[in-house]
N, C-alpha and C positions, 0 to 999 in steps of 0.2 A: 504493500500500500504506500507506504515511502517513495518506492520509486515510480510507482502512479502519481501522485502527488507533486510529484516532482515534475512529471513531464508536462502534467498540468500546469504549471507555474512557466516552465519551460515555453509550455504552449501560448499563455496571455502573454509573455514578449516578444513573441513570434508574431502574434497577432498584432502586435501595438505596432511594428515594422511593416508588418505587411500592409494596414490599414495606411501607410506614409505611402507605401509604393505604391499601393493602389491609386491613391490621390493623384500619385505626379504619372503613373501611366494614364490617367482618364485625357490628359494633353494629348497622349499620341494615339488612340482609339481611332477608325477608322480604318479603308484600306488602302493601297498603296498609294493610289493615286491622292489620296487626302491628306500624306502621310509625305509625302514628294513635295505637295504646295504648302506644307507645313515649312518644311528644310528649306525650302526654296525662297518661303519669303523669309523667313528670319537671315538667311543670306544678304538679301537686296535688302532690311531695315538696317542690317547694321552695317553695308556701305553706305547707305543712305544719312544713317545718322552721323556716319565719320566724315562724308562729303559735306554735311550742313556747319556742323562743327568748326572744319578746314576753313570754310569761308568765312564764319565769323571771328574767325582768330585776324580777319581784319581791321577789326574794332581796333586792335592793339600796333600791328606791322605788317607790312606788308610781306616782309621778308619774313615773319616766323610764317607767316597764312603759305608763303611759296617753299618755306621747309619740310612743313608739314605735309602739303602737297607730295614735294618729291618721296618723302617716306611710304604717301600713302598708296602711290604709282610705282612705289618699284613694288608693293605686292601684288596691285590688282592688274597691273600692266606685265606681270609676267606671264611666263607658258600658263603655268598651274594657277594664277589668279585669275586671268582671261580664261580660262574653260570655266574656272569654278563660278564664276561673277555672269558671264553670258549662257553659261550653261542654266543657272538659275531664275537667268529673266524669259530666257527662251521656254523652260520648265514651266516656271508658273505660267507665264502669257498663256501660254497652249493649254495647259490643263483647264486655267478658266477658262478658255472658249469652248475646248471640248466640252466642260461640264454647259455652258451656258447654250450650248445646240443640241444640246440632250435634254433640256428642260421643255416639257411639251406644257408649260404657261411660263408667262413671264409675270404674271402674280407673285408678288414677296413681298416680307415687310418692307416697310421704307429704309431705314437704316440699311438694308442689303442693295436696294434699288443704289440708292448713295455709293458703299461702297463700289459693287460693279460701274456705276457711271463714272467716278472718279478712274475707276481700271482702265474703263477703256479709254478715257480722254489722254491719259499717259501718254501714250504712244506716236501719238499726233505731235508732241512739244518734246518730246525727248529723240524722236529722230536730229531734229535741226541740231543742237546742241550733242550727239555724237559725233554728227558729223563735221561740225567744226571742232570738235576736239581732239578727239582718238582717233579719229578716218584721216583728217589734216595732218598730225601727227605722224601716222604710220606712211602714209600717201608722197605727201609734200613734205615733211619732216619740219613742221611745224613747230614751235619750243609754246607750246599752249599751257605756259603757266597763267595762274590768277589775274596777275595784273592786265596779259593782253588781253583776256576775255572781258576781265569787267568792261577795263577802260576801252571795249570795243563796241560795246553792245549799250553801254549809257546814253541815257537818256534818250532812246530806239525804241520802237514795236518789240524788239529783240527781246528787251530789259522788261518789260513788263511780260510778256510771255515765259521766261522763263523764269520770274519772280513766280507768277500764276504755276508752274510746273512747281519748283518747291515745295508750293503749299498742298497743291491737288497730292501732289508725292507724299509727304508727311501726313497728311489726313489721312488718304489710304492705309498707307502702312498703321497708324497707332492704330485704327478702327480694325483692321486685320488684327492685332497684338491684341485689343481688346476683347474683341468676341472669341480669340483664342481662349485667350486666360481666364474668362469671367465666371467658368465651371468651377476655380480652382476657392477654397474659402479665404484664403489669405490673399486673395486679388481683392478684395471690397477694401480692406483696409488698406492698400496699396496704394489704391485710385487713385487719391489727394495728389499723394507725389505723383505719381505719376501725369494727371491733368495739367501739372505746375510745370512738367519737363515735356510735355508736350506742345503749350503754350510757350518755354523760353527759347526752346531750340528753334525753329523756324525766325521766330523775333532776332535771335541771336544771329542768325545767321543774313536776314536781309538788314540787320544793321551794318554788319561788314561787308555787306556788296554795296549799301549806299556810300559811307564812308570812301571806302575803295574806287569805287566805282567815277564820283566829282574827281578824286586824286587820278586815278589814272587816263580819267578820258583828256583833262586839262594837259596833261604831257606829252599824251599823241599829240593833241591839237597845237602845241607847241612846235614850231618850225624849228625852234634851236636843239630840242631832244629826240625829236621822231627819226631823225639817220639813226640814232644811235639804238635807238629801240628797237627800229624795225630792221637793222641789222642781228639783234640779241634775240629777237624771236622768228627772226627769219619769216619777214613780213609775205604775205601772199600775194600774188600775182593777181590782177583782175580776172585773167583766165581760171586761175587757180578758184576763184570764192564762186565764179560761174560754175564749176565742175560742181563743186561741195552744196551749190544750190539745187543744181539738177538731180545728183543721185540724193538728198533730202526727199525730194520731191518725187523721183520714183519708188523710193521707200513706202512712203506716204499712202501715194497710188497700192499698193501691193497690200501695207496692211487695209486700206478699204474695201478691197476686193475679197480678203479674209473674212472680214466682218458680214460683208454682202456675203459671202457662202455658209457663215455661222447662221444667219437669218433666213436663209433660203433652205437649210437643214430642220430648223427650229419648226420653219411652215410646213414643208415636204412632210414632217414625222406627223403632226397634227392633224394632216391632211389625209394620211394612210394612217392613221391609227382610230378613226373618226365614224370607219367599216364596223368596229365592233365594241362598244360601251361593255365597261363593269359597272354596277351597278354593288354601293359598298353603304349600307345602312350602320348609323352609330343610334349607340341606346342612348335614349332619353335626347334623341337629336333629328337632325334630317336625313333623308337618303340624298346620295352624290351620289354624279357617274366620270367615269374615266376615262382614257382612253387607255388600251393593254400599253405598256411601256411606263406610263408614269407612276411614280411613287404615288402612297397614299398621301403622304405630307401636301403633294403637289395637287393630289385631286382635291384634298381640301379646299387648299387656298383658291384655288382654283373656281370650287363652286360657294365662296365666303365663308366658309369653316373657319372659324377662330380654335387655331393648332399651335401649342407652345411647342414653340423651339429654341431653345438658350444656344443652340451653335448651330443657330442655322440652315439646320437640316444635312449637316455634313456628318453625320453620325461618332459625334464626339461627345454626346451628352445621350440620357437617355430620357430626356423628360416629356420627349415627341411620342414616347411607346405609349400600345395601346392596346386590352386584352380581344383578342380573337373568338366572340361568343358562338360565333354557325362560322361553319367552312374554313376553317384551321384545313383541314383535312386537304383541301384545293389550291392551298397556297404552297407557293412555292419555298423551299426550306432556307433559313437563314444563313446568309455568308457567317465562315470561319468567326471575323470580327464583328458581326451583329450578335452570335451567342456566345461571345466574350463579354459583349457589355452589358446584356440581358443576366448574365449569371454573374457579373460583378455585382449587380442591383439583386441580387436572389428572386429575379421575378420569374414567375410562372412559365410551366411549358407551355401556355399558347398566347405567351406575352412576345410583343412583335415592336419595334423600331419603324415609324411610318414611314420615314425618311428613308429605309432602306425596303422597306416591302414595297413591291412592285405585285398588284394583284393580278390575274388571269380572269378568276371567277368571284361573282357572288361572296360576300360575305358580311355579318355582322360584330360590330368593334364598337369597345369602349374607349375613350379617351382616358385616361389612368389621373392625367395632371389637368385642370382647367386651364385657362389661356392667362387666368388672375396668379398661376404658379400652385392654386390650390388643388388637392386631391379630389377624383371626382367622388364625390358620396354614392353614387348607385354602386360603385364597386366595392370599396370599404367597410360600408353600411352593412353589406351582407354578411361580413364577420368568415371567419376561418378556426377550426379547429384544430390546435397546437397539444400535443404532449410535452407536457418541458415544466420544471420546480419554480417556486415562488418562494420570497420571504418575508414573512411578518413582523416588526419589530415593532415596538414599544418603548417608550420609557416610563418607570415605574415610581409612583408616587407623586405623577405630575402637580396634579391639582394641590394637595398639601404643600407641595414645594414652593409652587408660586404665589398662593395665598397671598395676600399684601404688598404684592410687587409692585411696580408700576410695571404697564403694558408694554414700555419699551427695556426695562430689562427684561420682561418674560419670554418677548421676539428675541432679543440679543443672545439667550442661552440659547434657545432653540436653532438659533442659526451657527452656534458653537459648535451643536452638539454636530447639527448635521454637517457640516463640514469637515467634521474630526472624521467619521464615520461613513460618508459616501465615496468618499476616495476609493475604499476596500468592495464598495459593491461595485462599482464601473471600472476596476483594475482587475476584476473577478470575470468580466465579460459581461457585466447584466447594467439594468437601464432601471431608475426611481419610476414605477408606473405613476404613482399617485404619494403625496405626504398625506398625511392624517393625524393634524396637529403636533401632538406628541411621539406621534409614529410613522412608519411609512408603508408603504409596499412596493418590493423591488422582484421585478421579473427577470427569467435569464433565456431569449432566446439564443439557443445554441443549434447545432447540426443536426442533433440527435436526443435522444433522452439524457446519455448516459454522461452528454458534456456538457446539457443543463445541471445536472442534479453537482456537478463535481463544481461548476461553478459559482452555484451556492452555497454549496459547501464552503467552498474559500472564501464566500464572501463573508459566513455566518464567524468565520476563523479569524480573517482579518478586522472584522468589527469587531470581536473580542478582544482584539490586541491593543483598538486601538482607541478601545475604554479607558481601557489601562492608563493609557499615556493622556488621554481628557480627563480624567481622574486625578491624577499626581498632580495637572495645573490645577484644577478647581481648590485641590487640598491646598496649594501653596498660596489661595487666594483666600486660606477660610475658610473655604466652600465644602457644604456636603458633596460625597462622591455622587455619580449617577448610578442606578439599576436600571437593568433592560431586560427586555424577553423575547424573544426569537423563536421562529415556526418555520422551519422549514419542508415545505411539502412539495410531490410531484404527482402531476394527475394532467385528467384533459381541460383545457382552457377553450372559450371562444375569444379570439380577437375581432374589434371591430370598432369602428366608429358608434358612436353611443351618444346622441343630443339633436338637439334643432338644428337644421340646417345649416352650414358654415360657422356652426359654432359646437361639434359635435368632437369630442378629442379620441384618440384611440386609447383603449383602456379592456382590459379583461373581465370576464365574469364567466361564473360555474360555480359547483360545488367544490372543485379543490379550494380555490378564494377561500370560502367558508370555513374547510377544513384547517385549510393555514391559518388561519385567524382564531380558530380556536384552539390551535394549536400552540399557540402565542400565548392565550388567555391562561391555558394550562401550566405553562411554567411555572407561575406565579403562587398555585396552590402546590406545586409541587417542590419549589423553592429552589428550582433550575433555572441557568440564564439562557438554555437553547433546548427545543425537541425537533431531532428527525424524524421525519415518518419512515416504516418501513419500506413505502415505495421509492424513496428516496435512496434509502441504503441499496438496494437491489440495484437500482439501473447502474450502481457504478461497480456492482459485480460482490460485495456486501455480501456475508453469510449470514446471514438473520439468525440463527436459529443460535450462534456463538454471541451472541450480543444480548447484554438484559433487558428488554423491552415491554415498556411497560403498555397495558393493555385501558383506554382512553373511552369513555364514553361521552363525547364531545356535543354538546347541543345543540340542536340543526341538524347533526350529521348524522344519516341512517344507520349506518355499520361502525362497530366499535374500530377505531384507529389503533394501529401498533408504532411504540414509537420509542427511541433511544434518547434518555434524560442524560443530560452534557450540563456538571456544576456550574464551568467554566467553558464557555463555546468557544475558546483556544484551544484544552484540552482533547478536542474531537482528531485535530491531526493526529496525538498518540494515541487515542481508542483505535482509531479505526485501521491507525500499523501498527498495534498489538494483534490486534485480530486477523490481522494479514500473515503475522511472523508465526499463530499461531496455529 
């Protein structure tokens, strides 16, 4: 029993790691291609944000803004930085337009509408500006440091377009980094900073092109300094800026032609998929139809379905699922990483990801999450049947103790106590269902029976322990110690939502409750600080029949309970590995 005990322990820090990792993989959920534009843009943000940076270090010099530059050109300007840097813009570009000609509606929220429109605008203002910098460079052997571009393009069409690229660039990108991160709990609190570095870097950066920019166009325009400049950057040829316009300009041409074939895809699918409607009924909602090819997410929005999605339907969150009530059977079965993320959430075999289900046939679906982030109640409502231990605690002699308190030292003990003592139930695995002034009740959904019952057990152990130590302060303040009494039972539970609509919480009821509670009550006439029930002892593989157990006629409850009295509910670790050794 020791070394069960052990592996249990073993196990809740296994769990407390695992529960980290699971957190930071729910970032990379998805499949490859979601997984590729993941890598891809975090590539392009943080050339992007070292390019915004470079130029506002002209605030200060211009010669640090052009040192910094050459550092940051000899990595993206090398073999392995140019594959890695165009290989990523080339990666994402494509993959959104793939995904965006696979979309049989262009219905999405707005914030997506936003994103995608700023994507594609990119492309159109950042041709011009490669090709007078890297194309010049490599072509004409151009020296396209800082100074000739600012001081080229000021005070131009030039200068406010590619002011306008900056910002469209840097919206895009943080609005990408946002709806990435925003699944994660430690992103909320982030925000702040983050909004503040959001807002200074681009600011930062057109202050050092304005700055820059009066300084160096004034030097061109300088008949006494322009030989010597335009010798230093190996000024262009007329001919030379004519080339660099034309191939801009066929670029241009070519991605419009992309765009016109991503929209002529977008029609073409709508157009042949239009032959044969699904028809997909939600409970407590309306019927939609489809066309075969589109997600359900998409047939939603599609026909006005208000459908939460926190990552926008890229299958990195799972708050878009939705239970499968008729025609499971007819659906097609979930990709590898759709019942990864289904069984990270422990939902249901005929819980489905809408963003990845693509229906054929007929069927009827719940929405799990409302559009407000709320649970739907027609599913919860209905409750679920759990086998798994509960524990009842108390503390003893409440009422006498507080007598002539004022009410806010009576709260202030109370939240001592529970403080001292809740640590050891949610480091046990198990969750407060309910306080009950003086007492609580704490549940331990686990896998199985036999690693509920074990982890109330540790928690019934750990509370014990850690009496102890709220004890010894109380004594060293004066204070009477505290008494408790503890119930530990396992038996069948209904789970469920339980109250008025939108204000109904999840919480348990059955006769174990019962039993546990007056299992609790028992202590006290018995003059023990814990009783296990015999069901309890069994599922962790317990010989009963080695153990003294005392025989319970509990009120409410039909059948006499059997159950092991624990002076000390520390003590239960060495009962229960004596009985093991012997």
């Amino acid at each position: 029993m020791i070394l069960t005990l052990a592996r249990v322990g073993a196990q809740f820090g296994a769990g407390h790691i695992n529960n980290k990792r699971a957190q930071m993989n729910t970032l990379w959920k998805g499949n490859w291609r979601v997984r590729v534009r993941i890598v891809s843009g975090l590539v392009l943000f943080t050339y992007v944000l070292l390019h915004f940076l470079n130029i506002g270090f002209g605030l200060i010099s211009l010669d640090l803004a052009e040192r910094f530059q050459d550092m940051r050109e000899a990595v993206h300007r090398s073999f392995l930085g140019s594959v890695v840097l165009y290989g990523a813009f080339l990666l994402h570009g494509g993959l959104a337009l793939w995904r965006l000609a696979r979309r049989r509606t262009l219905r999405m929220p707005i914030w997506e509408w936003v994103q995608v429109a700023l994507g594609l605008t990119i492309p159109f203002l950042l041709i011009t500006h490669v090709a007078h910098t890297r194309l010049a460079h490599e072509v004409f052997a151009l020296n396209d440091e800082m100074g000739y571009l600012v001081g080229l393009i000021w005070n131009t069409g030039s200068a406010w377009k590619q002011s306008a690229l900056l910002l469209i660039t840097w919206a895009h990108g943080c609005m990408g980094l946002h709806f990435w991160m925003r699944t994660q709990g430690w992103w909320e609190r982030a925000l702040p900073a983050f909004i503040a570095a959001a807002v200074l870097v681009p600011a930062w950066a057109l202050a050092g092109f304005m700055v820059q920019g009066r300084v160096q166009s004034a030097a061109l325009r300088d008949p006494d300094v322009f030989p010597a400049l335009a010798e230093y950057y190996n000024w262009l040829s007329a001919e030379a800026f004519g080339a660099l316009r034309g191939w801009a300009g066929a670029a241009e041409l070519v991605f419009t032609a992309v765009l016109i074939l991503v929209i002529a895809a977008m029609t073409a699918r709508r157009l042949l998929a239009r032959r044969g409607a699904v028809r997909i009924k939600y409970v407590s909602g309306p019927e939609i139809s489809g066309q075969p090819g589109m997600t359900l997410l998409e047939m939603s929005r599609a026909s006005g379905v208000s459908h939460l999605a926190m990552c926008g339907g890229r299958g990195r969150c799972t708050t878009c699922r939705v239970i499968v009530e008729e025609g499971a059977e007819h659906l097609p079965p979930p990709s590898p990483q759709e019942a990864a993320s289904l069984a990270a959430v422990n939902a249901p075999p005929n819980a489905r990801l809408a963003c990845q289900l693509r229906p054929t046939e007929r069927a009827k679906v719940l929405r799990v999450f409302n559009s407000d982030g709320g649970r739907a109640r027609a599913h919860e409502s209905l409750g679920k049947e759990r086998n798994m231990a509960i524990l009842f605690l108390d503390m003893r002699g409440f009422t006498a103790r507080t007598t002539g308190q004022l009410p806010y030292d009576v709260v202030f003990l109370l939240n001592r106590f529970f403080d001292a003592i809740v640590p050891s139930i949610i480091g046990a695995g198990g969750t407060v269902d309910k306080y009950l002034g003086d007492g609580l009740l704490a549940v331990f959904e686990q896998e199985d029976e036999a690693a509920s019952a074990r982890a109330a057990m540790e928690a019934a152990i750990g509370i014990s322990s850690a009496l102890v130590t709220f004890n010894q302060a109380l004594r060293a303040e004066k204070a009477a110690p505290v008494a408790i009494g503890m119930g530990v039972h396992l038996g069948t539970l209904v789970i469920g939502e339980i109250g008025a609509a939108q204000h109904a919480p999840r919480t348990i009821i059955g006769d174990t409750v019962n039993a546990a509670s007056r299992l609790e009550g028992a202590t006290k006439e018995l003059g023990v600080e814990l009783l296990v029930s015999e069901s309890a002892l069994r599922a962790v593989g317990q010989d009963v029949d080695r153990l003294d157990l005392e025989i319970l006629e509990l009120r409410g409850v039909s059948k006499p309970v059997l159950a092991l009295p624990v002076q000390i509910g520390s003590d239960l670790r060495d009962i229960l590995a004596q009985q093991a050794v012997a």
